[in-house]
C-alpha positions as CSV (number, residue, x, y, z in Angstrom):
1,X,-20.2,-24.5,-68.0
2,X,-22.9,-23.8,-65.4
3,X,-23.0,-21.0,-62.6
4,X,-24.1,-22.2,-59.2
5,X,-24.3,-19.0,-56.8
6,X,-24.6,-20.1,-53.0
7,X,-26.4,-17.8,-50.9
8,X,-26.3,-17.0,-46.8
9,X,-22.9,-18.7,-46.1
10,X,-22.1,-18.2,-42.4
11,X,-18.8,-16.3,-42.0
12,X,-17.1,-18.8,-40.3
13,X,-18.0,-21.4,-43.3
14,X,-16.4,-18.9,-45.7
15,X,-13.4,-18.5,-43.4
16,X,-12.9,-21.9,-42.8
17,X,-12.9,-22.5,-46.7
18,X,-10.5,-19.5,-46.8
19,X,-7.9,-21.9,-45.4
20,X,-8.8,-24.6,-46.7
21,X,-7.9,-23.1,-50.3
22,X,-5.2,-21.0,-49.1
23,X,-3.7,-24.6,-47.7
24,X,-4.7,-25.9,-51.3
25,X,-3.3,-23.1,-53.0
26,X,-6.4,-22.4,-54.8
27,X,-9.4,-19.9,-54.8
28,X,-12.3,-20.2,-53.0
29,X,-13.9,-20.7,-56.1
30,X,-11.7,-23.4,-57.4
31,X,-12.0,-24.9,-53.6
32,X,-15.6,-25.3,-53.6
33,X,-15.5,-26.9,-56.9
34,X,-12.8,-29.7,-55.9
35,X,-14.8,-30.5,-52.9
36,X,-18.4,-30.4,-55.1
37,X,-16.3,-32.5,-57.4
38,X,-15.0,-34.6,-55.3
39,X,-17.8,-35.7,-53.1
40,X,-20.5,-36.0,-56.5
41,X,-18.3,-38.1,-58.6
42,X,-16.2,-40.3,-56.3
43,X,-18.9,-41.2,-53.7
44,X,-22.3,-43.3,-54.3
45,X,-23.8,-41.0,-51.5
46,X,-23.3,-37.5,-52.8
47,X,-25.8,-36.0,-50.7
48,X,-25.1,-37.7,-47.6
49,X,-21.4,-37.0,-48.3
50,X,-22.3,-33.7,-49.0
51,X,-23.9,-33.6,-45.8
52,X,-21.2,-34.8,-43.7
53,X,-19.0,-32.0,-45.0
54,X,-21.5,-29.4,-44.6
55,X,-21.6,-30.1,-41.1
56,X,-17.8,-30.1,-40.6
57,X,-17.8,-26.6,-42.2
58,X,-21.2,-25.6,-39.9
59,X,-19.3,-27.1,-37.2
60,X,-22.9,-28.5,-35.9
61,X,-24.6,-25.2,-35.4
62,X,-27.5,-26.3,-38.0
63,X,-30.8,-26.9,-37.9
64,X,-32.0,-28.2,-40.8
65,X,-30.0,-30.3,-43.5
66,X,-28.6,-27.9,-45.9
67,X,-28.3,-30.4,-48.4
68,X,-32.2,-31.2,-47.8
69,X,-32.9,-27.6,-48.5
70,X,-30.7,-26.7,-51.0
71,X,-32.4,-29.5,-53.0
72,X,-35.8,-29.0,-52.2
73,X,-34.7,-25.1,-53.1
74,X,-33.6,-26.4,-56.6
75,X,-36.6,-28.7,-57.5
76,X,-39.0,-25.4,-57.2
77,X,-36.8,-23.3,-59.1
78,X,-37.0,-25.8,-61.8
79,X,-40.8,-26.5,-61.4
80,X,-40.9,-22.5,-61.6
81,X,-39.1,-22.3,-65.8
């Protein structure tokens, strides 16, 4: 199974999913992966989805579309191997 390694999170992203899998009962881990799960396989908008939740987590201090970035972030690592 692939690795995905997220990079920068603001604090109060990590604490917020802190709860978020502490009200689960899961890891962090295991709590990202349900909600990466959950938004790319049971939505036909994954990255707008994707999007929306970033922002809840951001809690609208962003600048630029993380989803946009991450992305664009992905396509030249891939042009790069």
């Amino acid at each position: 199974m692939p690795t995905l390694t997220i990079k920068n999170i603001p604090d109060s992203v990590h604490n917020a999913l802190s709860v978020l899998a502490t009200q689960d009962g899961l890891s962090i881990e295991a709590e990202v992966c349900r909600i990466l799960t959950t938004v790319c396989l049971n939505d036909r908008q994954p990255a707008d989805s994707l999007q929306r939740v970033i922002k809840q987590l951001y809690q609208g201090k962003t600048h630029r579309p993380q989803v946009e970035q991450l992305l664009q972030e992905r396509r030249l690592e891939s042009e790069n191997e």
